[in-house]
N, C-alpha and C positions, 0 to 999 in steps of 0.2 A: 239507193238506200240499202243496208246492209240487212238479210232476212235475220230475222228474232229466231235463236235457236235453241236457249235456255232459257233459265225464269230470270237470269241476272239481265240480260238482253233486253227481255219484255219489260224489267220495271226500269233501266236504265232509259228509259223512250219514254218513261212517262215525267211527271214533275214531282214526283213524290223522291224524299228522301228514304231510305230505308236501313236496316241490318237484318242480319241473319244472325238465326242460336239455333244451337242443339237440344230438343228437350229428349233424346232417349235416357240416358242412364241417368241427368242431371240437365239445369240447366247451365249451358256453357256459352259461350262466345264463338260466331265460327266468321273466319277474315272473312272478304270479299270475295281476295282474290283465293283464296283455297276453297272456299264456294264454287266459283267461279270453272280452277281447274276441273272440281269435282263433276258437276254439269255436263263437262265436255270430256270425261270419260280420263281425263288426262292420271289422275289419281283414284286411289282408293278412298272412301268415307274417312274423313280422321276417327268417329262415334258412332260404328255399329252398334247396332242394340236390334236382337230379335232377328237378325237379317234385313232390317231395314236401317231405313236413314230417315228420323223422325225430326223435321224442320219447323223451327215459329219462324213467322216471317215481319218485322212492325215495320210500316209504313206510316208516315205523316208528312203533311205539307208545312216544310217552311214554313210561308208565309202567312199561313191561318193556324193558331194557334187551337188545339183542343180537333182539326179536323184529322182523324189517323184510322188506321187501320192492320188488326192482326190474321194472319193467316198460319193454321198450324197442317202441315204438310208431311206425308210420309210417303217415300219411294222405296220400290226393292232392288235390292244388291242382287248382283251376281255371289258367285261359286268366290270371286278374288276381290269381294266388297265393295265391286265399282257399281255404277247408277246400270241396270238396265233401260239400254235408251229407247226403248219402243216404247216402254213408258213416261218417261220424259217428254216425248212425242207427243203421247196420248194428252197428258194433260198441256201441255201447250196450243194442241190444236180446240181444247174443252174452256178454256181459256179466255183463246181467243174468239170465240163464238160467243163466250157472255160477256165479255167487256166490249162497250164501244164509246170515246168519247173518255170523257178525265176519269180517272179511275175513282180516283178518293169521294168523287159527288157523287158517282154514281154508285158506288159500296153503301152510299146513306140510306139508298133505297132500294137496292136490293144486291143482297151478297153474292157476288161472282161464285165463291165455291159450293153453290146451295145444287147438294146431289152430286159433289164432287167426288167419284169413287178415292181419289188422292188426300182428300181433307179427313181431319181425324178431330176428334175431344179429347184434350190432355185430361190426366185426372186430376182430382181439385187438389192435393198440395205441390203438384207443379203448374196447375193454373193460375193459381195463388201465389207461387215466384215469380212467373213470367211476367204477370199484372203489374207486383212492384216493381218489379225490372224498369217495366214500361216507363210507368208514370215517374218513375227516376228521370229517363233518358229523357223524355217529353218533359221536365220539368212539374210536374201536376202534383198538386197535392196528394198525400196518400189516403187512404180509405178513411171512414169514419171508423172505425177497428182499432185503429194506431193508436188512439189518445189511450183507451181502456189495457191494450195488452202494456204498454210502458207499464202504466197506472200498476198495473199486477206485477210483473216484474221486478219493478220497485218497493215491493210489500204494503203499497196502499188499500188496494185491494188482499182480503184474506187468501194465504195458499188454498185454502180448502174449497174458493168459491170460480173455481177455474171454468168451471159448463159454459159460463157465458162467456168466455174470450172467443175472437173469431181467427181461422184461419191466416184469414187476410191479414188481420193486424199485426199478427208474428211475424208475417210475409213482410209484409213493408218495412217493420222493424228491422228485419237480417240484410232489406236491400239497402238499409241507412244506418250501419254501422258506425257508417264516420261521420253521423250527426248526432247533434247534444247527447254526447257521450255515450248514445247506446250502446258503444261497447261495454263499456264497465258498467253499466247498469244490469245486461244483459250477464254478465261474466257472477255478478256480486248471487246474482239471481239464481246460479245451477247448480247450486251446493244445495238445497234444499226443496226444490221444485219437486211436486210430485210425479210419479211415473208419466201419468195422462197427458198433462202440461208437458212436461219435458220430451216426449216422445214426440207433439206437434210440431216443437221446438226446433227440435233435429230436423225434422223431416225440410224446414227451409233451411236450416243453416248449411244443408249438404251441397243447396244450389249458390253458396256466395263462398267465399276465402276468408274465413278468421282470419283476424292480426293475435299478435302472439297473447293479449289478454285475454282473450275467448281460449283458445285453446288451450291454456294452462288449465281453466275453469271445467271446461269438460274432459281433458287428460283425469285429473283431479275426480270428478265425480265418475270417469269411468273406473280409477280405482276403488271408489269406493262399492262400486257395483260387481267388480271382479271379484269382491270378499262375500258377497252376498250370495247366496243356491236361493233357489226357491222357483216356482210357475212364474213365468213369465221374464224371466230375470235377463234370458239370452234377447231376449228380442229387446230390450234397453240397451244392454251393449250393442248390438247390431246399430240401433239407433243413433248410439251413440259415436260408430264407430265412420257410419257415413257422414254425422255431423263435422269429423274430424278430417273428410276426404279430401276437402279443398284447401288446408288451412296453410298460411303461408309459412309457418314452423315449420319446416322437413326435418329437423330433429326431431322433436317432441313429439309430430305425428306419426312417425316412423317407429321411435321408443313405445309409442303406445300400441301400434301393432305386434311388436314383438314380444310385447308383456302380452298383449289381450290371445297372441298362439301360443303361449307357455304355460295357458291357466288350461282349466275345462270347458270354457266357453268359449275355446280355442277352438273345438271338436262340435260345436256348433254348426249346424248345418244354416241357421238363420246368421250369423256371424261371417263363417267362413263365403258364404254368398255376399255379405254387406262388402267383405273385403275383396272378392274378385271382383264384383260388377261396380265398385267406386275406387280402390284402390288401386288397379292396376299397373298405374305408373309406379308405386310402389315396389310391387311385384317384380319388377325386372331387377330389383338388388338379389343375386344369388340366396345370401343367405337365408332372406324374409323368404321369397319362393318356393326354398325346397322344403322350409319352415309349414309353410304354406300347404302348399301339396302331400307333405305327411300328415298334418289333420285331415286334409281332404278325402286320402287314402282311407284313412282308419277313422273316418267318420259315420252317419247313421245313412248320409245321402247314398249311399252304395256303388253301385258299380255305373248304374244307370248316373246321377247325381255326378260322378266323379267325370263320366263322359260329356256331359252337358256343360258343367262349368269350364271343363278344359277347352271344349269345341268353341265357347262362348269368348275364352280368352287370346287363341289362336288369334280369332278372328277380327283381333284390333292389329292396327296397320303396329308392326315394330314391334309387337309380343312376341310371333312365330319361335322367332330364334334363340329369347329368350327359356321359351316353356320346352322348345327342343335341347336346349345344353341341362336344363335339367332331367330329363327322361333318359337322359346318358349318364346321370349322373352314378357310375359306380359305390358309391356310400350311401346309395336309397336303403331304407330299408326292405326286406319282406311283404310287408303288405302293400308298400309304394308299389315296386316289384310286379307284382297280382293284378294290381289297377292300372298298371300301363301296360300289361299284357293285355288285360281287360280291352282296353283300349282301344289299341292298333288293331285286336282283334274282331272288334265291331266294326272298323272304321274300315278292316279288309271285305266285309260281308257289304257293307253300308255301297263300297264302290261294284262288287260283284252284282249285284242287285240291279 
């Protein structure tokens, strides 16, 4: 019998079906088999976040319908964002001391990961995606939430009575896009949404892919928020701007990036973080980049700020060489200039130390 040496190993031995996502920066999709290499040291994380690699795990059986189970999972990376594998180790062998016998019956009665230094609480609006996720994939009905956020959406309920919507029900709505037309319900809806509602709103739609009628809809309403100043105004575009991270328009979302770095809330420190820590595939288009990195420069997040987000962007597999042809780039400005001096120059004391 071949020894269990990752977690793909330990559930592939049991009878449970399963997948893997990524909940750090989003919730995403992560294959099997790039799991898999990742596991066995073969690759880098595709989804740093933090220095770790923050995993949901769902399992269910086949053949009992309603019997499943979630596990939410966080490992640390090395220095080159691979799995340190002593902890891998660690919790295999933690593991395998609390499972004995079918997994999924005995999770009924008592959770394997209870005290698991490796297990984590997502926060409630990516707990709140991953649950629709779920019950998508499982088939299940969605929350009792769902009937009421449509209901509002649709202007049945009044804009102004938004307190009692729940999380969850937005949740399930953004995981059921391409059902009874929630898109265009959804799209009709964010022309007028108030801040509060709308801002929940985002907060699921960053973890799914608008099709191009969503995204015109919030293109749209982040213009209209790009003419507005006022308290609180940057952190709706921010909102707005993660809601637009995954959408499958790569024009429109692209054009609203480079409108939202050519305003003032371009220079947004709540902004310009929405757009490196969700946009980043973005990012590797030169000219959004250096776009990019000139507010970053000459923004309030300072020198401290300017070294975090860059260290942070580095550190996804296939940025490097991007963020590096810009730091060359002879046409920076002066203050660019300053902050990649800044930069290198922490990052010389950072290794000296």
């Amino acid at each position: 019998m071949t020894a269990i040496q990752t977690l793909t190993d330990f559930l592939r031995a049991t009878d449970a079906s399963f997948r893997f996502f990524d909940l750090g920066r989003r919730l995403s999709k992560l294959p099997q088999d790039s799991f898999l290499k990742f596991e066995r040291n073969e690759i880098a994380y595709p989804l740093p976040h933090l220095r770790q690699a923050w995993i949901a795990v769902l399992l269910w059986n086949p053949k009992q319908s309603g019997q499943h189970l979630i596990w939410f999972l966080k490992f640390p990376l090395d220095e080159q964002g691979k799995l340190v594998l002593a902890a891998r180790d660690d919790f295999l062998q933690r593991l395998a001391r609390s499972v004995s016998g079918n997994l999924l019956e005995q999770a009924a009665e008592e959770d394997p990961l209870k005290d698991n230094p490796f297990a984590f609480k997502p926060a409630d609006d990516k707990m709140a995606a991953f649950h629709a996720r779920a019950t998508a994939i499982l088939k299940q009905p969605p929350s009792g939430y769902y009937e009421p956020a449509r209901q509002y959406l649709a202007g049945v309920t009044p804009r102004d009575q938004w307190q009692a919507l729940g999380l969850q029900g937005l949740a399930d709505l953004c995981a059921r896009l391409d059902e009874r037309d929630n898109d265009r319900l959804l799209a009709s809806a964010l022309n007028d949404l108030p801040d509060a509602p709308l801002q929940a709103l985002c907060t699921q739609l960053e973890h799914v892919d608008p099709g191009h009628r969503v995204t015109q809809a919030l293109t749209e309403r982040l213009r209209q928020q790009l003419n507005q100043v006022g308290e609180g105004n940057d952190v709706v575009v921010s909102t707005l701007v993660r809601a637009l991270s995954q959408s499958q328009s790569d024009g429109l979302r692209i054009g609203a990036l480079e409108q939202v770095l050519s305003t003032p809330a371009g220079g947004s420190v709540e902004v310009l973080a929405a757009i490196g820590s969700r946009c980043w595939g973005d990012l590797m288009q030169p000219a959004l980049r250096q776009r990019f990195l000139e507010q970053l420069a000459a923004s309030e997040a300072g020198q401290d700020g300017f070294n975090r987000m860059l260290i942070d962007l580095i550190f996804i597999p296939g940025m490097r060489p991007c963020i590096m042809d810009s730091l060359r780039n002879p046409e920076r400005s002066e203050a660019l200039s300053a902050a990649i001096g800044g930069f290198f120059s922490a990052a010389s004391q950072a290794a000296q130390s």
